[in-house]
C-alpha positions as CSV (number, residue, x, y, z in Angstrom):
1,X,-1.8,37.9,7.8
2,X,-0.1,37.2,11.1
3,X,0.4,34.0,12.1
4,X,-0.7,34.6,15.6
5,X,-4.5,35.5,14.7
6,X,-6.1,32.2,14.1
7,X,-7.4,32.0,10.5
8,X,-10.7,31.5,9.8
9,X,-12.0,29.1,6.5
10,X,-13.4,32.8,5.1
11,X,-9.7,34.0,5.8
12,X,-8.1,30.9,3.7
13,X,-11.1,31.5,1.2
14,X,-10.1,35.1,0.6
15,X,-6.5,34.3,0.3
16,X,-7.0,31.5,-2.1
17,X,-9.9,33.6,-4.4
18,X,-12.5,30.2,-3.7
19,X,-15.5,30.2,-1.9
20,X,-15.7,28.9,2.0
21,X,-17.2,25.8,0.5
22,X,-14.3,25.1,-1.7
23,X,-12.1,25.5,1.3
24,X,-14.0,22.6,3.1
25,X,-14.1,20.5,0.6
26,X,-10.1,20.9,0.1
27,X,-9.8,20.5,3.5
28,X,-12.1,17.9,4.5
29,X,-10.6,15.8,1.3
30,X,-13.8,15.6,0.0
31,X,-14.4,15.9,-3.9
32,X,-15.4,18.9,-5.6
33,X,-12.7,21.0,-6.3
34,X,-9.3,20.5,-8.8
35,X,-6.5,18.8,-7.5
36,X,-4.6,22.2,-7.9
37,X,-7.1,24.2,-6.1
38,X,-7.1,21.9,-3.8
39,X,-3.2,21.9,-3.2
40,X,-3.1,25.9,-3.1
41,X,-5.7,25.5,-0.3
42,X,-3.8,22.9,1.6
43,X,-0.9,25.0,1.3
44,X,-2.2,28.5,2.2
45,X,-3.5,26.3,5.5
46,X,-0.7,24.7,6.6
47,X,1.3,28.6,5.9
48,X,-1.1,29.8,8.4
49,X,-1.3,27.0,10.5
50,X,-4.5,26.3,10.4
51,X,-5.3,23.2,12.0
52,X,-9.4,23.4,13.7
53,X,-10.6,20.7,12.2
54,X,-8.1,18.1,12.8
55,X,-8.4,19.4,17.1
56,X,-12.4,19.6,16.4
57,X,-12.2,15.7,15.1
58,X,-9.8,14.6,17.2
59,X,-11.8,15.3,20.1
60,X,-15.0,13.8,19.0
61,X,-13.1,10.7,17.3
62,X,-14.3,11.5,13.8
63,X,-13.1,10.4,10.6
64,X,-12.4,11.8,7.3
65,X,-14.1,9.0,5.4
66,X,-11.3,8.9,3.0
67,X,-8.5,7.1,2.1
68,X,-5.4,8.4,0.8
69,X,-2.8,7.3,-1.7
70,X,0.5,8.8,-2.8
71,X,1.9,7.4,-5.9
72,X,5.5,8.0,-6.5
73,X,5.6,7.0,-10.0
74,X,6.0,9.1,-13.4
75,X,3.3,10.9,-14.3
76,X,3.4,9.4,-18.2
77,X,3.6,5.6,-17.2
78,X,0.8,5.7,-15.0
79,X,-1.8,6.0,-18.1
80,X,0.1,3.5,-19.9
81,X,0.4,0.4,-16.9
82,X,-2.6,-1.7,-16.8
83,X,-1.4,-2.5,-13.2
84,X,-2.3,0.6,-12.3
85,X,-5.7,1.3,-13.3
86,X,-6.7,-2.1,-12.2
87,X,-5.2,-1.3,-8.9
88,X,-7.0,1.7,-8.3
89,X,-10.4,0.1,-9.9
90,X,-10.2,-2.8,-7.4
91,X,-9.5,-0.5,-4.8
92,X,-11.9,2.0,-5.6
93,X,-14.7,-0.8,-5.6
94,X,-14.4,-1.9,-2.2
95,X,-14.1,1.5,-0.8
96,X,-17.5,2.6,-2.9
97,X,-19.1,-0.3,-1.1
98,X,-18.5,1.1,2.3
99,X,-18.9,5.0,0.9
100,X,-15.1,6.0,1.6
101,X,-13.4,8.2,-0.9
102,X,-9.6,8.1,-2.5
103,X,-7.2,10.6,-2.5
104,X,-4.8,10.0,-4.5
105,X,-1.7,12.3,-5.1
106,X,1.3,11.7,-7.2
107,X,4.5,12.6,-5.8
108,X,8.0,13.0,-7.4
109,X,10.4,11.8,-4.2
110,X,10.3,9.8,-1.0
111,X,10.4,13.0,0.5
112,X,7.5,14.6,-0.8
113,X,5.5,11.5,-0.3
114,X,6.8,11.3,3.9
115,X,5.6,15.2,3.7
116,X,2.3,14.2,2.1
117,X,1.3,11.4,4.8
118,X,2.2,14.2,7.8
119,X,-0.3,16.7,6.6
120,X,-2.9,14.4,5.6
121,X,-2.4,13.2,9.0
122,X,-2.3,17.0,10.7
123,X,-5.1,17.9,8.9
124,X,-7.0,14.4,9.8
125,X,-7.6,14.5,5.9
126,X,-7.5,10.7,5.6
127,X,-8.1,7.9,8.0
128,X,-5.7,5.7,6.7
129,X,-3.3,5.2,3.7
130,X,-2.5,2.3,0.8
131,X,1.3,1.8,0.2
132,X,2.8,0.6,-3.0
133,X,6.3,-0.6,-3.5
134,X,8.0,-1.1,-0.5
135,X,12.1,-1.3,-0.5
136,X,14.4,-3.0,1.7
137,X,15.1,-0.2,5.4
138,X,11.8,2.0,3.4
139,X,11.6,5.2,5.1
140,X,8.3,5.9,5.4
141,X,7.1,2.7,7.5
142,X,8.8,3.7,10.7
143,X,7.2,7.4,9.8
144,X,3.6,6.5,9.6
145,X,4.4,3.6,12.7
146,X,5.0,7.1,14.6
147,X,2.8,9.8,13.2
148,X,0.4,7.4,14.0
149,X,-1.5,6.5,10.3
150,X,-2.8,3.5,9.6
151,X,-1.3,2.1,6.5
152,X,-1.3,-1.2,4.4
153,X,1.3,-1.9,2.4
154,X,1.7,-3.6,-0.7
155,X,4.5,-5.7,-1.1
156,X,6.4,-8.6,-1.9
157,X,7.9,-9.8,1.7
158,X,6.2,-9.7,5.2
159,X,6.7,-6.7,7.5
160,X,8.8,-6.2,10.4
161,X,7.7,-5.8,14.0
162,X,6.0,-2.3,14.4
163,X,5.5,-1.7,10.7
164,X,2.5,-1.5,9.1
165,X,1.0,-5.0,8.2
166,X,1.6,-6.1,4.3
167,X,-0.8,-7.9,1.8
168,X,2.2,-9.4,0.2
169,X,3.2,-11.7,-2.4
170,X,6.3,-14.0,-2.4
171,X,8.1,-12.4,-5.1
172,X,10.5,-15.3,-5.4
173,X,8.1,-17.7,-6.3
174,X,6.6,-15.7,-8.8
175,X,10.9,-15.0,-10.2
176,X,11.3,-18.9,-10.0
177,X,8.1,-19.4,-12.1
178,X,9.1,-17.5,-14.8
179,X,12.7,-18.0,-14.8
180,X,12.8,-21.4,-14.6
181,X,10.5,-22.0,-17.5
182,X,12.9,-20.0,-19.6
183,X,15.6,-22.2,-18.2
184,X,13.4,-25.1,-19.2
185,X,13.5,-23.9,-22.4
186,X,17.4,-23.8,-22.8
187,X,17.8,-20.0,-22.0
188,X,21.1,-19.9,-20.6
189,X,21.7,-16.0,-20.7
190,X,18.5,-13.8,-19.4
191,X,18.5,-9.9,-19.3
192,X,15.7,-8.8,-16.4
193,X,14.8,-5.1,-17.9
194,X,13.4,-3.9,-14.5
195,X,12.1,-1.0,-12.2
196,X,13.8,1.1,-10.0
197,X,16.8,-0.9,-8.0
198,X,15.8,0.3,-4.3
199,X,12.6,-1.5,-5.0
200,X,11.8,-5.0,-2.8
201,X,10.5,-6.9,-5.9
202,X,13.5,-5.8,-7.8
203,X,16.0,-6.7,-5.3
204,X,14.0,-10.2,-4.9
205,X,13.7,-11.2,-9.0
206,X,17.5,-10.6,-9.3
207,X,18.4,-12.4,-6.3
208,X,16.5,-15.5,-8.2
209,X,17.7,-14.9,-11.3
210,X,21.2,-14.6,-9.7
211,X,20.9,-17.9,-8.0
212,X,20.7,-19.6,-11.3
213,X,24.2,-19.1,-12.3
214,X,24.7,-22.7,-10.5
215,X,22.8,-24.1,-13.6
216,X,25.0,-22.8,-15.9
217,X,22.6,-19.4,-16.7
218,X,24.2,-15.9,-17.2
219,X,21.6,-13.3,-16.1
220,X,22.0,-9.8,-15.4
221,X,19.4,-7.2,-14.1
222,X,19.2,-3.2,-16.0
223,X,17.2,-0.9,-13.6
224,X,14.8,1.8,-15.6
225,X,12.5,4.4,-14.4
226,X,9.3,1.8,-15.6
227,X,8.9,3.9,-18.7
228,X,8.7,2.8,-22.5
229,X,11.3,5.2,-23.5
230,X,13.8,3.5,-21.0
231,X,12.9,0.0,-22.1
232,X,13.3,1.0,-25.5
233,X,16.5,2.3,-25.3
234,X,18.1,-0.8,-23.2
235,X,16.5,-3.0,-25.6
236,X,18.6,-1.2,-28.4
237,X,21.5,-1.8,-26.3
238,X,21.0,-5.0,-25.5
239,X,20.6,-6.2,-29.2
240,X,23.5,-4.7,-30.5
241,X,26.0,-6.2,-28.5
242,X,28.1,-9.6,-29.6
243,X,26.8,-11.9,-26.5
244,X,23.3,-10.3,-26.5
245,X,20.9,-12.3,-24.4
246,X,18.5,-15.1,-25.6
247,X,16.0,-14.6,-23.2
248,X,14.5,-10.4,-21.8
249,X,12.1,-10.6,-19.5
250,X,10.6,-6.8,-18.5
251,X,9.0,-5.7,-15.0
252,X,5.5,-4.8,-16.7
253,X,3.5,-5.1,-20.2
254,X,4.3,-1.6,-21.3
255,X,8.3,-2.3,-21.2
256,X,7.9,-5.7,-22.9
257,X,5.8,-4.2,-25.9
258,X,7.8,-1.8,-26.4
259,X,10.9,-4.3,-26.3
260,X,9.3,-6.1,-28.8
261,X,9.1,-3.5,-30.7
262,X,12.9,-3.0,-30.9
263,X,13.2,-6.2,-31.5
264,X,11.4,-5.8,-34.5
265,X,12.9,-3.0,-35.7
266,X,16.3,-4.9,-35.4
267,X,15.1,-7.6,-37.7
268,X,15.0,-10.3,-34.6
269,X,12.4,-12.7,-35.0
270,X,10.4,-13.1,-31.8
271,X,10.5,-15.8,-30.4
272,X,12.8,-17.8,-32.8
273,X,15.7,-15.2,-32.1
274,X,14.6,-13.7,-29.1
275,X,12.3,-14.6,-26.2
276,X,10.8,-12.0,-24.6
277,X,8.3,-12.2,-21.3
278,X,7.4,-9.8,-18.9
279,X,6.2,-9.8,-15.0
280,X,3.1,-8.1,-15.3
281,X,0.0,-9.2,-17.8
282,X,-2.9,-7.0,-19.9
283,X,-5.5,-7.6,-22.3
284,X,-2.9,-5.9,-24.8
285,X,0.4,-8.1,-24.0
286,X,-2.2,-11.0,-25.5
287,X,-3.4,-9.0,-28.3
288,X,0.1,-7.7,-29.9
289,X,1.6,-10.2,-32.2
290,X,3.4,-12.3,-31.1
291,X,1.1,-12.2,-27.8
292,X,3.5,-11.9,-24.4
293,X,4.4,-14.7,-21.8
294,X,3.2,-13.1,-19.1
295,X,2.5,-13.6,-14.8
296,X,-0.9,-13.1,-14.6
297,X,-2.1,-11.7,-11.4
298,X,-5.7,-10.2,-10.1
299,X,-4.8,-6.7,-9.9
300,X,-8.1,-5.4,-9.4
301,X,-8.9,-8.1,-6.3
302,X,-5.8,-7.3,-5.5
303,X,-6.5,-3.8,-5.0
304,X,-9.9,-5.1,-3.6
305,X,-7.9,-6.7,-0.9
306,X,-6.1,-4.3,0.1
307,X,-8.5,-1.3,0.5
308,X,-10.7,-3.8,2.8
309,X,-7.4,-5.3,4.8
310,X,-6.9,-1.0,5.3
311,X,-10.4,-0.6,6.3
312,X,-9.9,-3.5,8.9
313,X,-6.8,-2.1,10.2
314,X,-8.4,1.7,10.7
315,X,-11.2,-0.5,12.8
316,X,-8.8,-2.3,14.4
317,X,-7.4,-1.0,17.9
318,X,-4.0,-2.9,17.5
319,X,-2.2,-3.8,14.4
320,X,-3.4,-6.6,12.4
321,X,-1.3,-9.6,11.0
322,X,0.1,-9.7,7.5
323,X,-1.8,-11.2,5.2
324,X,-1.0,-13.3,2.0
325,X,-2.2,-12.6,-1.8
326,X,-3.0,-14.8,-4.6
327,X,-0.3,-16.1,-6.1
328,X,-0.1,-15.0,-9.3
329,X,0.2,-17.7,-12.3
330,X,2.6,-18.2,-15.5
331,X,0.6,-17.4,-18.8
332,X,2.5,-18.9,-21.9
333,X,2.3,-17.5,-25.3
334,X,3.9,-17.2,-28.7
335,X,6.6,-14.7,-27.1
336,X,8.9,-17.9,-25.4
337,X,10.3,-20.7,-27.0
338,X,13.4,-22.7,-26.7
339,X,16.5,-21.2,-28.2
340,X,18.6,-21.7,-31.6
């Protein structure tokens, strides 16, 4: 089909073997059709350059009524992490209350995420976006500053003049709570078992844990792709050398089960040989035995918050101030306990 004839939503209909009505609802970001369908439509579209209903909208100042989400996570973890699904519950609530919709893609790369916020925007698919994990010169907030997209962004640091406004957490007082309490304990050499190393919170828990060398305390930080498999393995590594550490503490519940786990299998008593903690919480890390020191945090009013902070930033006609989240809180349990 030439590009030059414009395509009709029968045309794209035809081409993708789905009924006009499929089309729209692909288009429109509306539910009612697989998320594969739905990405065959978008693609045959954008092939074509199909672009009527963004002009139509535009022009009249319409919205989508949906709210979009790309999560550039592994596909197997996100099951797994309470953090997660009690995001996207909390989320989800606050947008129900006001009839919006989620979109929510997963995406392998920066790059593929960048190219899924321009054609939501082209297509006026979603009115606004919610961004997770931020890192230090991120890419994608000068991007959606300039498509123009309204965006929130999740994160543990304010934003910078012209970015998107944050819901943010200070990342080095949650660090300090937890660290220090180990180094309360007498922990003087702490592995941090982490995310990925571009990440903001990353950068900010090592920086802490870094600073505590003046108190005598050897830490070092092990970046990981968030998965159990990963954690697993470094915790193997960890164990088995001479000068293994007396204290791990893992970036979510999922890692620092599965650490445990190792730990088991290596004969280490928890916590009499090994404390372990992590820096997310769930109704499992306080059911496993021994239960997990953990940072408790409300996820899902989290999530809450910053669907409704996104809702009052697509309203707004200027960009809005940061704003600050809870702070989250130490949970102790039988996972810590001072050294040998």
């Amino acid at each position: 089909m030439s590009k030059a004839k414009r395509v009709t939503i029968t045309d794209i209909a035809r081409l993708a073997g789905v009924s006009p009505g499929a089309v729209s609802f692909a288009l429109n970001g509306r539910p009612g059709v697989s998320e594969q369908t739905r990405q065959r439509i978008l693609d045959i579209a954008e092939e074509h350059q199909w672009l009527p209903s963004s002009a139509a909208r535009a022009l009249v100042g319409a919205r989508a009524g949906v709210v979009g989400f790309a999560v550039n996570r592994p596909a197997d973890t996100l099951g797994t992490e309470a953090f997660f699904t009690d995001l996207i519950a909390g989320a989800q609530s606050a947008l129900a209350a006001r009839r919006i919709a989620m979109q929510m893609v997963l995406v392998s790369s920066i790059e593929e995420e960048v190219a899924t916020y321009r054609r939501w925007r082209s297509a006026n698919q979603v009115d606004g976006v919610i961004v997770i994990d931020p890192r230090d010169d991120d890419p994608r907030l000068p991007i959606l500053r300039d498509l123009p997209l309204p965006a929130v962004v999740i994160g543990s640091d304010a934003s910078e003049d012209g970015h998107p406004a944050t819901i943010w957490l200070d990342d080095s007082q949650v660090a300090h709570s937890l660290f220090d309490y180990l180094v309360a304990l007498g922990h003087r050499s702490i592995a941090y078992v982490a995310g990925p190393a571009e990440f903001q919170h990353t950068r900010l828990r090592t920086d802490v844990l870094r600073g505590l060398s003046g108190r005598g305390v050897t830490g070092e930080t092990i970046a990981t792709d968030f998965s159990p498999a990963a954690a697993s393995a470094t915790m193997r590594r960890l164990l088995s050398r001479a000068d293994r550490p007396t204290a791990v503490v893992f970036d979510n519940d999922v890692m620092a089960i599965a650490g445990l786990r190792v730990a088991q299998e290596m004969g280490l008593a928890v916590p009499s040989d090994l404390s372990i903690a992590s820096f997310d919480d769930s109704v499992v890390a306080g059911l496993v035995h021994p239960s997990i020191t953990c940072i408790t945090r409300d996820t899902f009013g989290l999530g809450a918050d910053a669907a409704e902070f996104l809702l009052e930033q697509i309203d707004a006609a200027e960009m809005l101030p940061d704003r600050v989240a809870a702070v989250p809180q130490l949970t102790v349990r039988e996972s810590t306990a001072a050294p040998r």
